[in-house]
N, CA, C and O of each residue as an XYZ file, in Angstrom:
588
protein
N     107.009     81.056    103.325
C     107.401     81.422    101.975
C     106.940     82.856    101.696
O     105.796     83.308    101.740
N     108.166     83.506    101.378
C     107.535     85.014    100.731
C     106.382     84.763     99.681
O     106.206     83.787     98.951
N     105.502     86.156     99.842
C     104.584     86.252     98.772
C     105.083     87.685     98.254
O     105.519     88.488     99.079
N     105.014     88.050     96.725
C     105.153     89.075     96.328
C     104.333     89.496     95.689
O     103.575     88.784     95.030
N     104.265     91.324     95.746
C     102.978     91.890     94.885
C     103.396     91.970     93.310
O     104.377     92.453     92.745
N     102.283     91.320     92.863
C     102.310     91.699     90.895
C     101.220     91.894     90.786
O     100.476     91.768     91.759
N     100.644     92.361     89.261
C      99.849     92.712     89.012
C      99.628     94.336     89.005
O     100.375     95.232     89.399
N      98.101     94.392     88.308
C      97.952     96.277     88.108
C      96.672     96.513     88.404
O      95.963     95.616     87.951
N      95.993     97.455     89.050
C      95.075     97.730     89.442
C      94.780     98.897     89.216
O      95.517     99.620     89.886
N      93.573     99.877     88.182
C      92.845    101.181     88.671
C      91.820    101.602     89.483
O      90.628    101.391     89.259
N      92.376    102.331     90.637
C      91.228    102.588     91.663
C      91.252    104.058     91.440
O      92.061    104.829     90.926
N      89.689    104.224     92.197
C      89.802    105.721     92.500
C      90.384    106.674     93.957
O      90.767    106.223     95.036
N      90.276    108.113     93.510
C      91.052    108.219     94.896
C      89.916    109.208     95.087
O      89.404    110.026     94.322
N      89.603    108.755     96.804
C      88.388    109.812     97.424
C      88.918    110.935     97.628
O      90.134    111.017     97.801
N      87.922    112.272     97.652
C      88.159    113.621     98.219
C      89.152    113.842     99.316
O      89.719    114.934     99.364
N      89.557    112.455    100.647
C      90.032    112.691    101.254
C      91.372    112.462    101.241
O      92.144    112.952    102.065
N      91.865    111.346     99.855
C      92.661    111.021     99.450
C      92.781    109.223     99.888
O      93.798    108.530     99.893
N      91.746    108.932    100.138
C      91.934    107.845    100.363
C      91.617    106.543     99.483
O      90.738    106.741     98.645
N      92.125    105.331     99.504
C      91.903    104.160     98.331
C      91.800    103.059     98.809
O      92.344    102.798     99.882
N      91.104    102.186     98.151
C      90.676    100.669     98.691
C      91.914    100.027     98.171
O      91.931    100.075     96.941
N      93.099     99.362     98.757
C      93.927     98.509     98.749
C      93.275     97.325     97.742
O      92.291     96.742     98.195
N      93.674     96.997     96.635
C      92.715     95.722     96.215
C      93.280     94.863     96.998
O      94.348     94.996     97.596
N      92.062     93.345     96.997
C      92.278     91.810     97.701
C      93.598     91.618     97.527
O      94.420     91.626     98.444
N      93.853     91.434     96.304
C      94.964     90.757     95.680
C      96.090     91.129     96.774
O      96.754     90.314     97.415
N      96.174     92.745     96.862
C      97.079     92.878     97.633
C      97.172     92.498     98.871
O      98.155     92.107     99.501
N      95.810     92.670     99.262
C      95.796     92.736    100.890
C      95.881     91.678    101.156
O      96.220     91.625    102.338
N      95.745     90.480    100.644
C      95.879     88.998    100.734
C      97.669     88.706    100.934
O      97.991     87.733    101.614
N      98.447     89.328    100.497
C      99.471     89.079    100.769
C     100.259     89.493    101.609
O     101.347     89.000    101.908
N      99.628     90.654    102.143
C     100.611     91.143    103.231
C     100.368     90.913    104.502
O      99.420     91.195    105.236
N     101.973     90.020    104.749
C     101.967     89.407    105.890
C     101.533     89.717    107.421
O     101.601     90.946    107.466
N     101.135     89.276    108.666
C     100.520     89.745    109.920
C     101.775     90.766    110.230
O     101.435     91.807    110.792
N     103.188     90.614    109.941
C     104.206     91.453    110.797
C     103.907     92.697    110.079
O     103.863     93.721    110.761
N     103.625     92.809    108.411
C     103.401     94.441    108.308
C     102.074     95.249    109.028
O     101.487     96.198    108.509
N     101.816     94.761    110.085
C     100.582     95.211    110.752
C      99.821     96.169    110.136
O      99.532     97.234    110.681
N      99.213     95.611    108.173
C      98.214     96.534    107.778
C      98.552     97.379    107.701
O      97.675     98.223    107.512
N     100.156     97.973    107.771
C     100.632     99.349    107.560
C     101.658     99.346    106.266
O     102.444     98.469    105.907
N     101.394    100.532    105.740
C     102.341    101.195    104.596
C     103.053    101.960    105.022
O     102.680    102.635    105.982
N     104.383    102.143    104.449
C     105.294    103.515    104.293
C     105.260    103.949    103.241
O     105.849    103.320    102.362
N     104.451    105.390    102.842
C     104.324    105.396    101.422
C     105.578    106.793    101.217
O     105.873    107.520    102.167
N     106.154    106.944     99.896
C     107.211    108.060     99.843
C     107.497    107.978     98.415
O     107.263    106.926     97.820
N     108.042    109.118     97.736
C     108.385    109.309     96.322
C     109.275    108.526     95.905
O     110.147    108.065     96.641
N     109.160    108.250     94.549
C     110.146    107.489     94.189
C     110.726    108.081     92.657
O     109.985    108.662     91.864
N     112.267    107.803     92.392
C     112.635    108.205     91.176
C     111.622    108.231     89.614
O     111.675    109.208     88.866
N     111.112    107.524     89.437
C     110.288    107.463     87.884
C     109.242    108.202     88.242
O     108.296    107.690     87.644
N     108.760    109.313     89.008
C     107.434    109.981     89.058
C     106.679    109.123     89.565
O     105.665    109.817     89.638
N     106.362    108.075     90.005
C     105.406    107.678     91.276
C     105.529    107.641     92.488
O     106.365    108.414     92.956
N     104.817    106.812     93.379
C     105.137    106.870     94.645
C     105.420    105.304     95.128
O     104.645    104.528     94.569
N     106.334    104.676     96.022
C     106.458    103.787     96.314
C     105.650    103.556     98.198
O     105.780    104.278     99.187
N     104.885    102.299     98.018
C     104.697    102.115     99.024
C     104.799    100.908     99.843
O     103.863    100.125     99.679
N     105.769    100.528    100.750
C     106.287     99.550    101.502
C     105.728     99.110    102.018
O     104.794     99.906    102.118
N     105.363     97.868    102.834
C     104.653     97.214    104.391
C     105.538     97.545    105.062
O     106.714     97.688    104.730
N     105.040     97.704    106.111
C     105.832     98.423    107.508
C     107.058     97.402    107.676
O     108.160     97.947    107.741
N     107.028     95.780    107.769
C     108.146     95.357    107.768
C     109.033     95.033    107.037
O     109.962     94.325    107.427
N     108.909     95.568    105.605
C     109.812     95.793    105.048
C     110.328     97.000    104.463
O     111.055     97.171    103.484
N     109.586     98.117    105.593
C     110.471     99.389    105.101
C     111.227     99.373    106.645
O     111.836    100.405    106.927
N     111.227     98.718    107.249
C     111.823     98.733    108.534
C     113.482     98.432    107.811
O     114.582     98.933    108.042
N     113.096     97.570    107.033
C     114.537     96.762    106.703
C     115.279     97.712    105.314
O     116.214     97.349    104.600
N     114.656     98.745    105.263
C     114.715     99.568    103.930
C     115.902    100.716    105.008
O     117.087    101.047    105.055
N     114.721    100.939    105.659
C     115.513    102.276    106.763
C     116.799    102.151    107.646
O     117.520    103.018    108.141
N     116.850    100.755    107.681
C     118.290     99.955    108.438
C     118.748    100.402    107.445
O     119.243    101.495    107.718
N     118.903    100.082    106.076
C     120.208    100.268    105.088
C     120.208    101.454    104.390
O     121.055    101.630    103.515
N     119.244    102.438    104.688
C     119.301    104.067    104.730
C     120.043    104.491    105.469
O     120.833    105.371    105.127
N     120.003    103.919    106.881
C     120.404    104.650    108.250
C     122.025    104.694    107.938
O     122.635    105.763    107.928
N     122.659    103.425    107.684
C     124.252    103.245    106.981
C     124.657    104.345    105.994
O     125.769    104.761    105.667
N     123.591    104.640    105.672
C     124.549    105.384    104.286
C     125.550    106.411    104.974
O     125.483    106.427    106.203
N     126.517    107.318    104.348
C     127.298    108.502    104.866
C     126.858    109.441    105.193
O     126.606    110.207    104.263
N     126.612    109.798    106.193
C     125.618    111.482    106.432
C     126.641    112.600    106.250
O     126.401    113.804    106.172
N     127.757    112.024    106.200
C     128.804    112.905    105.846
C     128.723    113.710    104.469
O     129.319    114.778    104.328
N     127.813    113.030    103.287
C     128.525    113.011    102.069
C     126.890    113.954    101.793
O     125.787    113.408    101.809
N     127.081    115.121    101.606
C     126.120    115.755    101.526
C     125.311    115.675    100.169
O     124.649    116.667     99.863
N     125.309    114.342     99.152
C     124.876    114.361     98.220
C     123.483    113.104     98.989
O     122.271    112.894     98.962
N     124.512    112.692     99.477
C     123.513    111.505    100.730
C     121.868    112.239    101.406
O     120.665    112.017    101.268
N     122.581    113.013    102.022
C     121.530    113.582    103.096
C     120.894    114.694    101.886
O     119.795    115.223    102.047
N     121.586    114.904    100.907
C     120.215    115.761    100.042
C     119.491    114.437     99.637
O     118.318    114.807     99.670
N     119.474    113.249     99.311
C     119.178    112.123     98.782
C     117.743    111.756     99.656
O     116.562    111.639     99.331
N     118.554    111.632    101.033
C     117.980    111.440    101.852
C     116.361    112.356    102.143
O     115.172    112.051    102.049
N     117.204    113.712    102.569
C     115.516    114.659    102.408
C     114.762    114.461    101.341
O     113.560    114.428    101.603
N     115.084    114.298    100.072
C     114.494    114.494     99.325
C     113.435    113.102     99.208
O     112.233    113.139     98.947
N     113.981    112.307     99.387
C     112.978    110.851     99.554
C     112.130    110.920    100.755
O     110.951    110.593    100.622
N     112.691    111.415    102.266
C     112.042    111.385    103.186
C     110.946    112.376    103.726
O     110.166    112.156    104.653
N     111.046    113.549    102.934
C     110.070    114.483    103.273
C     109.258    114.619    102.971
O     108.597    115.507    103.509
N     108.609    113.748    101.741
C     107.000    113.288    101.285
C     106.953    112.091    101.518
O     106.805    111.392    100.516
N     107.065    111.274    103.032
C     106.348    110.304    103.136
C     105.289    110.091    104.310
O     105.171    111.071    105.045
N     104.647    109.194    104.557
C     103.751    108.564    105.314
C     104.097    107.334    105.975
O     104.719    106.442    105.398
N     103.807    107.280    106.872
C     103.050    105.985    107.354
C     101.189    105.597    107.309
O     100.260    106.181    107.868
N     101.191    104.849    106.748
C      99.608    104.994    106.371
C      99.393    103.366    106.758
O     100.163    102.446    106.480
N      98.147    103.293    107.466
C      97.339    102.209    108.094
C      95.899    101.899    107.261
O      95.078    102.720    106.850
N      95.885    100.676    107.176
C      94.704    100.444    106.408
C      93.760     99.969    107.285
O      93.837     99.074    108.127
N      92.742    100.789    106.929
C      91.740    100.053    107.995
C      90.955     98.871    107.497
O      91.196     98.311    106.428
N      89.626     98.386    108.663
C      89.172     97.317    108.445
C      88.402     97.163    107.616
O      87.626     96.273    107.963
N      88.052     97.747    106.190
C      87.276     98.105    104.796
C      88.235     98.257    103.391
O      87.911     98.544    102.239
N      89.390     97.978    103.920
C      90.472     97.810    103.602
C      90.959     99.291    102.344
O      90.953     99.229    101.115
N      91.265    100.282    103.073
C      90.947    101.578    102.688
C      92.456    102.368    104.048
O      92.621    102.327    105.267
N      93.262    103.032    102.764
C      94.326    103.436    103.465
C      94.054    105.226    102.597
O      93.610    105.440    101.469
N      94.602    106.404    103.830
C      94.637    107.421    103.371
C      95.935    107.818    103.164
O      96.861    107.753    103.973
N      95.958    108.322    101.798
C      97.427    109.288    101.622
C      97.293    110.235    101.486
O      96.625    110.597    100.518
N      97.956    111.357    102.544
C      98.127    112.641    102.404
C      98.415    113.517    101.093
O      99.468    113.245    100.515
N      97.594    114.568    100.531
C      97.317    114.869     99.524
C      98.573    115.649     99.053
O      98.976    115.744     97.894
N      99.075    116.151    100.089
C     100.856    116.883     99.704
C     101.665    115.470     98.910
O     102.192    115.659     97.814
N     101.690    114.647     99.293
C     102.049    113.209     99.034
C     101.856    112.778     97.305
O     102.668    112.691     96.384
N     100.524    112.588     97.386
C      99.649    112.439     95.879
C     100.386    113.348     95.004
O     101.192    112.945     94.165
N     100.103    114.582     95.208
C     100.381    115.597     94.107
C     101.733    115.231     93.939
O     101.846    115.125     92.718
N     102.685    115.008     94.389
C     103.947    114.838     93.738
C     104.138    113.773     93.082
O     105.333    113.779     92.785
N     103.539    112.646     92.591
C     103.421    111.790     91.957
C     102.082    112.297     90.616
O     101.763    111.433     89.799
N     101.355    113.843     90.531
C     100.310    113.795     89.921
C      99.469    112.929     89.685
O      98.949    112.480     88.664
N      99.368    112.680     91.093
C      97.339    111.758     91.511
C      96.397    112.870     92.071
O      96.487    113.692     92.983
N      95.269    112.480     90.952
C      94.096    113.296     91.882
C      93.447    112.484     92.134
O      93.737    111.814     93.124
N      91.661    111.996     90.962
C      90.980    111.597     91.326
C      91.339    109.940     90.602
O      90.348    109.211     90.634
N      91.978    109.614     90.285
C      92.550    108.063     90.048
C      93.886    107.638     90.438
O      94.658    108.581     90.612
N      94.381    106.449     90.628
C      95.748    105.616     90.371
C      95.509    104.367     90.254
O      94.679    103.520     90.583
N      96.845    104.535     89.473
C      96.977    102.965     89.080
C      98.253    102.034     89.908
O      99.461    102.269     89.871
N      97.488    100.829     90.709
C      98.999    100.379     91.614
C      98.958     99.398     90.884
O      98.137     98.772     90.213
N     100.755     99.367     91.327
C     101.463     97.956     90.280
C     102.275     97.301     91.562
O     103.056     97.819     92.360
N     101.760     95.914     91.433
C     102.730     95.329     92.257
C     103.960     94.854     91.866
O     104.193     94.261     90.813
N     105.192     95.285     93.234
C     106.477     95.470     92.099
C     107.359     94.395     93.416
O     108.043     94.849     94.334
N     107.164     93.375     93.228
C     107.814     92.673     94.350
C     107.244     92.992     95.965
O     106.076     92.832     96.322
N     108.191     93.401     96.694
C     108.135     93.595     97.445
C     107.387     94.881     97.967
O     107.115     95.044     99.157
N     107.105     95.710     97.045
C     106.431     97.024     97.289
C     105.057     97.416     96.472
O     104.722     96.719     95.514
N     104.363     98.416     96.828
C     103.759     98.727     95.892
C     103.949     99.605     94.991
O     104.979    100.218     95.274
N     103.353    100.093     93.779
C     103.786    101.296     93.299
C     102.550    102.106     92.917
O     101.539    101.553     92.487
N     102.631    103.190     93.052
C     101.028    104.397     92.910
C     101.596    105.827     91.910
O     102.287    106.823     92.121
N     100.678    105.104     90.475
C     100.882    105.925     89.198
C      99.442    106.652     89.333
O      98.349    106.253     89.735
N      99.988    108.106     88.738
C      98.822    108.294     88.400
C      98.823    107.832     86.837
O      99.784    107.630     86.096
N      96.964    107.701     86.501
C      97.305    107.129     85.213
C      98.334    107.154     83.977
O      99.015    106.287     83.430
N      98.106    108.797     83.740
C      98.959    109.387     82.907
C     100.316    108.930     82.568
O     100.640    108.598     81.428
N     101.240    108.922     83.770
C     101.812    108.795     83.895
C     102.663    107.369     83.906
O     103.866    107.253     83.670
N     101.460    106.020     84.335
C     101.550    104.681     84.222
C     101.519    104.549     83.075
O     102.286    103.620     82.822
N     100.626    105.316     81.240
C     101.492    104.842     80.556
C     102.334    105.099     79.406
O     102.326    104.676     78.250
N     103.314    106.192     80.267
C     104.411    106.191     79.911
C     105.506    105.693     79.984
O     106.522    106.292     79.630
N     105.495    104.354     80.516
C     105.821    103.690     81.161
C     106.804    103.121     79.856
O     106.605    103.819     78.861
N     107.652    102.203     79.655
C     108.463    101.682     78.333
C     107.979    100.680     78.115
O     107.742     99.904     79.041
N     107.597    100.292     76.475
C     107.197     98.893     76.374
C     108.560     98.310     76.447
O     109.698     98.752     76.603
N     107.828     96.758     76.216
C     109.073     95.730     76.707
C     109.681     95.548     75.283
O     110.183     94.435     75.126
N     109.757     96.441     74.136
C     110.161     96.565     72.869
C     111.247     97.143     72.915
O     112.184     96.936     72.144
N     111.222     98.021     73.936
C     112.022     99.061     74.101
C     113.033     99.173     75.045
O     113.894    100.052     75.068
N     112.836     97.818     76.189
C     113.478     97.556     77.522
C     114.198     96.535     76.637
O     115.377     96.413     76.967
N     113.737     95.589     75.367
C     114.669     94.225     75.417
C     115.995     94.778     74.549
O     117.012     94.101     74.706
N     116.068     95.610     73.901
C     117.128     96.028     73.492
C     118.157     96.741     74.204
O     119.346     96.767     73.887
N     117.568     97.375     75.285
C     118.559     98.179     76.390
C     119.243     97.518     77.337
O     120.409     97.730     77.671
N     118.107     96.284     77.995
C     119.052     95.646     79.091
C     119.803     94.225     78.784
O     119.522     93.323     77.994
N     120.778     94.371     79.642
C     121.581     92.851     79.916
C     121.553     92.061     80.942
O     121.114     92.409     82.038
N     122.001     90.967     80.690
C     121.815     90.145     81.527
C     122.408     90.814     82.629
O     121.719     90.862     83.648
N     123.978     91.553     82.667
C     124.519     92.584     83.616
C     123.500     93.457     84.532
O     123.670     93.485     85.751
N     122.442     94.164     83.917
C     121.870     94.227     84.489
C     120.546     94.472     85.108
O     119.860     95.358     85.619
N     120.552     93.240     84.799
C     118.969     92.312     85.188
C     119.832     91.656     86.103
O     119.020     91.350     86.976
N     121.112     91.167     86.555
C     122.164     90.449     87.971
C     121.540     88.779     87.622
O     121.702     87.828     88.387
N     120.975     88.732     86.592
C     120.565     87.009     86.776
C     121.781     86.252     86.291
O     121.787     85.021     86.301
């Protein structure tokens, strides 16, 4: 049975850029993501970060897109050129490259949100600007929310 990440967590981030994964999380991710992240920018100003086996299955349906269609492959660089692969070690402590951080504006804190299948890495500030759900229940539909 899948397990998915929820929940919110503030950690700090060391000089070297590195952060303690909380339990919560690390408890769920399965033996095939071998303790590894793909971490990379994401549209709302944070950073998204995958388990290795399910950015495997992310990059299969990247790889499809049109390389023809040069709005694609700007799409493409632009997501792929601030990312990582990042390994957590046995203290349960993964480093992200600080070119990485700054484009999400993380220094010395973030806040991760578990968002299903991924993680997500706010810096605070920025986590909360986030929309209350005052403000989401009037905008969305059932259309699309797909339930």
């Amino acid at each position: 049975m899948a397990q998915f990440f929820t929940g919110r967590h503030e950690v700090p981030v060391d000089d070297k850029g590195r952060i303690f994964v909380p339990a919560e999380f690390r408890k769920k991710l399965p033996l095939e993501a071998d303790d590894t992240f793909v971490v990379m920018r994401d549209f709302d100003g944070c950073l998204e970060a995958y388990p290795q086996h399910i950015w495997e299955e992310k990059a299969a349906q990247l790889s499809q897109l049109r390389n023809s269609n040069r709005k694609v492959r700007d799409y493409l660089r632009w997501k792929l050129s601030y990312s990582a692969e990042i390994k957590m070690d046995r203290q349960g402590r993964v480093g992200i490259p600080r070119k990485i951080l700054a484009k999400a504006g993380i220094t010395d804190q973030m806040v991760i949100i578990g968002s299903l299948d991924k993680l997500e890495f706010w810096s605070p500030e920025n986590s909360e600007e986030l929309p209350s759900m005052e403000d989401l229940a009037g905008t969305l539909t059932e259309f699309e929310l797909d339930l």
